[in-house]
C-alpha positions as protocol buffer text, in pm:
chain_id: "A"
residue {
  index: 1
  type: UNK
  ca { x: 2265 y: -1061 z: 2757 }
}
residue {
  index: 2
  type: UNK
  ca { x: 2269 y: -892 z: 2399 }
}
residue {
  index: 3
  type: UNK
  ca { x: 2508 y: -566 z: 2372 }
}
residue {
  index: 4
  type: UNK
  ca { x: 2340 y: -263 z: 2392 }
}
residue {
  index: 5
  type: UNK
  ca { x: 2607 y: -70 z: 2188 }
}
residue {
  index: 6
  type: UNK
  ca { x: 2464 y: -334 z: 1924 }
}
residue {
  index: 7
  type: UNK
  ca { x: 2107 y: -189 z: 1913 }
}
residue {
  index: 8
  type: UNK
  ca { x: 2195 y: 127 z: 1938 }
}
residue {
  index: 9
  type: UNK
  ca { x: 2406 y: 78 z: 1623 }
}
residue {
  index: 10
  type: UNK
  ca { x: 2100 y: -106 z: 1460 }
}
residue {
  index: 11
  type: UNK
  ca { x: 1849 y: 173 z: 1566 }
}
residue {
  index: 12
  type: UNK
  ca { x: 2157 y: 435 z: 1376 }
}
residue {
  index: 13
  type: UNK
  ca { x: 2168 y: 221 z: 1043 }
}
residue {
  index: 14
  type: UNK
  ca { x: 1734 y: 182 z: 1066 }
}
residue {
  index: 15
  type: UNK
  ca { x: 1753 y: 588 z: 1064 }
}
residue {
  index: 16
  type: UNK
  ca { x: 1972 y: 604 z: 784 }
}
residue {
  index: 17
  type: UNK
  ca { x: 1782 y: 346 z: 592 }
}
residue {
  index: 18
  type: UNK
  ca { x: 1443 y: 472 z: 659 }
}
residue {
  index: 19
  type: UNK
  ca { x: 1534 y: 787 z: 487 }
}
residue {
  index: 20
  type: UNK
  ca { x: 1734 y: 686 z: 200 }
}
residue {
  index: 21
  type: UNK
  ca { x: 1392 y: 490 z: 153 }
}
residue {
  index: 22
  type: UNK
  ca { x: 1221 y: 765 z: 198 }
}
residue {
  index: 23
  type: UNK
  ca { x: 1339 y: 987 z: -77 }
}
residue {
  index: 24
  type: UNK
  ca { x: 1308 y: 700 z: -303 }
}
residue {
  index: 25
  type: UNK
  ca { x: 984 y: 661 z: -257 }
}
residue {
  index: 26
  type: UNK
  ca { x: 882 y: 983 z: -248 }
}
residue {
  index: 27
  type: UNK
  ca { x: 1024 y: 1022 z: -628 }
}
residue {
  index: 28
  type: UNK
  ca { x: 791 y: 729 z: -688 }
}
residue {
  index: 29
  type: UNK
  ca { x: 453 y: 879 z: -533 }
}
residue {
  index: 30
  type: UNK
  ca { x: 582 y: 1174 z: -729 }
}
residue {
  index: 31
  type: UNK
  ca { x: 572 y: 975 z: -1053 }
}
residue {
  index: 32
  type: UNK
  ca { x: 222 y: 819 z: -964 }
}
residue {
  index: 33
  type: UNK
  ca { x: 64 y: 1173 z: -877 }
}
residue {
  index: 34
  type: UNK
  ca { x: -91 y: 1206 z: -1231 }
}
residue {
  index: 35
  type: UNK
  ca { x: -264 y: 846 z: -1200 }
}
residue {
  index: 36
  type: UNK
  ca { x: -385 y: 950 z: -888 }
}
residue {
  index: 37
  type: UNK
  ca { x: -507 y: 1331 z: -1047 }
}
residue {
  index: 38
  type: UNK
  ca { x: -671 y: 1145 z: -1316 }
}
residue {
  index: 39
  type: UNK
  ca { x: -851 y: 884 z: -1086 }
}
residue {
  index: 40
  type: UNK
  ca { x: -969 y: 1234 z: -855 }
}
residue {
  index: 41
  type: UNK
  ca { x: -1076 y: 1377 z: -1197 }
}
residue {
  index: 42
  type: UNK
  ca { x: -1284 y: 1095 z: -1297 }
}
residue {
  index: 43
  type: UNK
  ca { x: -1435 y: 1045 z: -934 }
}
residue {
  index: 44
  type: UNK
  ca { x: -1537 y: 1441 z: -965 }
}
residue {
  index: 45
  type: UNK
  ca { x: -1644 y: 1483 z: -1247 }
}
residue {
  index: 46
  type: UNK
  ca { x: -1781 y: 1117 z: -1384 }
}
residue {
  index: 47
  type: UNK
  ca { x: -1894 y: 995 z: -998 }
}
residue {
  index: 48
  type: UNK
  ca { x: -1719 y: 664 z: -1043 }
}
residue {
  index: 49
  type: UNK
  ca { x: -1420 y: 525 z: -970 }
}
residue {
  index: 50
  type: UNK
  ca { x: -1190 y: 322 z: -1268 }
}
residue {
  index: 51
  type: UNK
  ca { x: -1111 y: -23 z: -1149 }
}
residue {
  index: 52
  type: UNK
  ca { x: -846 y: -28 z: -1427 }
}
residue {
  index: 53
  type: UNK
  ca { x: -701 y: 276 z: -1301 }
}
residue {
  index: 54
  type: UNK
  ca { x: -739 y: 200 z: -946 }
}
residue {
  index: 55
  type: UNK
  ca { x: -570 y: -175 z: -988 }
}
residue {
  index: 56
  type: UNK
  ca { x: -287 y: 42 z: -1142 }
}
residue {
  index: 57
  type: UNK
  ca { x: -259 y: 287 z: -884 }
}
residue {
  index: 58
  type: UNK
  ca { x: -293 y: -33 z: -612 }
}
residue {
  index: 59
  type: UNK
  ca { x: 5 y: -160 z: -807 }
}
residue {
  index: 60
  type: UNK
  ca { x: 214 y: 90 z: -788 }
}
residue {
  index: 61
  type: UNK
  ca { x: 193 y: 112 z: -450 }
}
residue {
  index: 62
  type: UNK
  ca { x: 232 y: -246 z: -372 }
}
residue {
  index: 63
  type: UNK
  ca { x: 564 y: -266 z: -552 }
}
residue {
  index: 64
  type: UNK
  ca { x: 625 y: 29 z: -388 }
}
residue {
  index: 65
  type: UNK
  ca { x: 613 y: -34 z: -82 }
}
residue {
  index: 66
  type: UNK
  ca { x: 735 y: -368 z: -112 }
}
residue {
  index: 67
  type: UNK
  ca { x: 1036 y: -242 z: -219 }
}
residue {
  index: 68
  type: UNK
  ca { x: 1077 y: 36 z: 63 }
}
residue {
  index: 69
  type: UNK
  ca { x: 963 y: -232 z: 318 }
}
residue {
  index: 70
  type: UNK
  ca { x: 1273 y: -481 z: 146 }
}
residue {
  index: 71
  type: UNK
  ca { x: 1567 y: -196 z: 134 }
}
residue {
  index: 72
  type: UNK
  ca { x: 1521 y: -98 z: 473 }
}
residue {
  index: 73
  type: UNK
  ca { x: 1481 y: -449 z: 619 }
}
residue {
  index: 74
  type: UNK
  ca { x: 1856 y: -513 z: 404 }
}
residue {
  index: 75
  type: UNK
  ca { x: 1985 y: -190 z: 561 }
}
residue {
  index: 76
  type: UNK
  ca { x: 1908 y: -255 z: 920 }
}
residue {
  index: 77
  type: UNK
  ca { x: 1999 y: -665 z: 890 }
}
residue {
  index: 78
  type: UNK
  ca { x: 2347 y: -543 z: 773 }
}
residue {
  index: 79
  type: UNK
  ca { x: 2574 y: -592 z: 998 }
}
residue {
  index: 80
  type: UNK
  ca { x: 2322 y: -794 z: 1257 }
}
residue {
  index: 81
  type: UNK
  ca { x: 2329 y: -1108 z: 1375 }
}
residue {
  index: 82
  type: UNK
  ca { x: 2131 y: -1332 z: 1583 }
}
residue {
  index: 83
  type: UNK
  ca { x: 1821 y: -1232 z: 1830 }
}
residue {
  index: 84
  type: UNK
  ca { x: 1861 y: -848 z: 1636 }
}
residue {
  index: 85
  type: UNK
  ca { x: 1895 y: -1040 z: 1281 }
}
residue {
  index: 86
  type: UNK
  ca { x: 1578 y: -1278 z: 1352 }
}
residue {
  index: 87
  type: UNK
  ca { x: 1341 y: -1035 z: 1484 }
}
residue {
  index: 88
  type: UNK
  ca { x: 1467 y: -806 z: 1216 }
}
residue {
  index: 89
  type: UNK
  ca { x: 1312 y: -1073 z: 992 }
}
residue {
  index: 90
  type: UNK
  ca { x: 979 y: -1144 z: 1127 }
}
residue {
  index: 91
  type: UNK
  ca { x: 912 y: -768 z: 1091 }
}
residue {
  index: 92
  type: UNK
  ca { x: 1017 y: -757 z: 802 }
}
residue {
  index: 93
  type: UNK
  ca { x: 829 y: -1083 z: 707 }
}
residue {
  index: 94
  type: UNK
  ca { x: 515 y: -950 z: 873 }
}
residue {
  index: 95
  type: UNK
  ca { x: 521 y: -553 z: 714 }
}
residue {
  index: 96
  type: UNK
  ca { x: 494 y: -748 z: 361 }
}
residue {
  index: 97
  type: UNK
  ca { x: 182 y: -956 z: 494 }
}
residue {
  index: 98
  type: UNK
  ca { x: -19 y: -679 z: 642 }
}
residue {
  index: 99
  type: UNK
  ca { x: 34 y: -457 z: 334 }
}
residue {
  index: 100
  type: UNK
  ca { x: -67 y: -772 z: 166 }
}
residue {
  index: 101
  type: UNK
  ca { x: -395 y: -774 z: 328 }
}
residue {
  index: 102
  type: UNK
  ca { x: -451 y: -368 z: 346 }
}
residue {
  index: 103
  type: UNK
  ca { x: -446 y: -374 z: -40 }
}
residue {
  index: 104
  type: UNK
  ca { x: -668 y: -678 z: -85 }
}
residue {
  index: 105
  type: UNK
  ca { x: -931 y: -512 z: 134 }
}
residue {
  index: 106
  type: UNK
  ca { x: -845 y: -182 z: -61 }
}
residue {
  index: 107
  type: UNK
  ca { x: -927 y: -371 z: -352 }
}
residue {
  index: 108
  type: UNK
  ca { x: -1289 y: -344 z: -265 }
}
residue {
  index: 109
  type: UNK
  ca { x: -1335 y: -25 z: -269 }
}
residue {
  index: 110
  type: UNK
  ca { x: -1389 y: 110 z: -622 }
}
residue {
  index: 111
  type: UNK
  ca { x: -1733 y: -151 z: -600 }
}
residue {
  index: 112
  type: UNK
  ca { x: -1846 y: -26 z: -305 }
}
residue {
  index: 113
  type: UNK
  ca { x: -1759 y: 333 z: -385 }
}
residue {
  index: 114
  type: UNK
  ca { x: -1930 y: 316 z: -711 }
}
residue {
  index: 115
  type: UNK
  ca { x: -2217 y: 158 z: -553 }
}
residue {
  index: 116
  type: UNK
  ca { x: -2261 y: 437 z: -324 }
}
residue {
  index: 117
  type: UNK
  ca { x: -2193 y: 706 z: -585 }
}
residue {
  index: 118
  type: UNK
  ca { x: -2440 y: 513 z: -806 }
}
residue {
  index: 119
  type: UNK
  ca { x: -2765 y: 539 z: -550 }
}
residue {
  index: 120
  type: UNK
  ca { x: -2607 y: 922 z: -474 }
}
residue {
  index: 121
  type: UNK
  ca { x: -2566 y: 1064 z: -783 }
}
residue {
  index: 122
  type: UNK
  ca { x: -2677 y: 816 z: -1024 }
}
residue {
  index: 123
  type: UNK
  ca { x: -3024 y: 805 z: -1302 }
}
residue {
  index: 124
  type: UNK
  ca { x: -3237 y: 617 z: -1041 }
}
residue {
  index: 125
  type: UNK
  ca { x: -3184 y: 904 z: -794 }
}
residue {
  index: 126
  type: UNK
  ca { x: -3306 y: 1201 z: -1025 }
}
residue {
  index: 127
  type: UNK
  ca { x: -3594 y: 970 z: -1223 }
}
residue {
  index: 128
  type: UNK
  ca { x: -3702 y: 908 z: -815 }
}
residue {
  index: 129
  type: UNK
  ca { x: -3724 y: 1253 z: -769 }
}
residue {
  index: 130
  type: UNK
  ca { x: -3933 y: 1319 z: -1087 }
}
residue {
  index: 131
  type: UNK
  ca { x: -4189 y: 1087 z: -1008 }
}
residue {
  index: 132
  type: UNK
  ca { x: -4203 y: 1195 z: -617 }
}
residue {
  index: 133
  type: UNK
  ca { x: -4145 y: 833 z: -499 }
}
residue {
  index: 134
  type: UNK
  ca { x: -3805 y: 794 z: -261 }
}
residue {
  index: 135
  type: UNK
  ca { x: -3565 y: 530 z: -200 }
}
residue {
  index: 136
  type: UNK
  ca { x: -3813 y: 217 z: -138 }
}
residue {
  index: 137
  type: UNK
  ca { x: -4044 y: 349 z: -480 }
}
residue {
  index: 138
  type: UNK
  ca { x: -4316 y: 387 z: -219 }
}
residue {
  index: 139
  type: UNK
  ca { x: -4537 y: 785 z: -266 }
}
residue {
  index: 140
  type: UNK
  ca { x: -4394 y: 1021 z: -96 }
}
residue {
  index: 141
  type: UNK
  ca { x: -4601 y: 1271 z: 85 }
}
């Protein structure tokens, strides 16, 4: 049976990592604020959404939190050894792949936004409303 003073002591030095990585990153989101203002800017005022800026601010993030996800998973394996050290790992291992995925599928959405701003806000929309068809070009009325 593991030691419970052992987890304990793990659970201390996970605190303690998660917010030294914490202030790190925070510094970082501060530094990627004005991508992220100019991206809100554009989506205001423009109705579309930069996939240049948006891979950007997608990259930033993944690196990130890669990093945050790789300092704390050092802090709390310090020290640890077996069961602790292994499942330590395979959270570790598994944080990077579902952040993996989340920003894939995140990786959609400047298309589909753009789409959607496109039929809300977009030529088609007004030009429809000129000519008093809607949506399907069929009369309205």
């Amino acid at each position: 049976m593991p030691d419970a003073g052992r987890f304990s002591e793990s659970g201390e030095q996970g605190s303690r990592a998660v917010m030294e990585a914490a202030a790190v990153l925070e510094r970082e989101l501060a530094a990627g604020l004005a991508d992220a203002k100019a991206a809100t800017e554009r989506l205001t005022t423009e109705h579309r959404v930069d996939q240049e800026e948006f891979d950007r601010l997608v990259r930033r993030v993944s690196e990130n939190t890669h990093q945050l996800i790789d300092a704390v998973s050092e802090r709390v394996l310090a020290g640890t050894t077996g069961e602790v050290s292994e499942h330590a790992e395979r959270i570790t291992a598994n944080a990077h792949d579902v952040l993996d995925l989340l920003l894939r599928l995140g990786s959609l959405a400047p298309g589909l936004a753009n789409r959607g701003l496109q039929d809300a806000f977009g030529p088609q929309r007004a030009a429809r409303a000129d000519d008093g068809t809607g949506p399907d070009q069929r009369p309205q009325g």
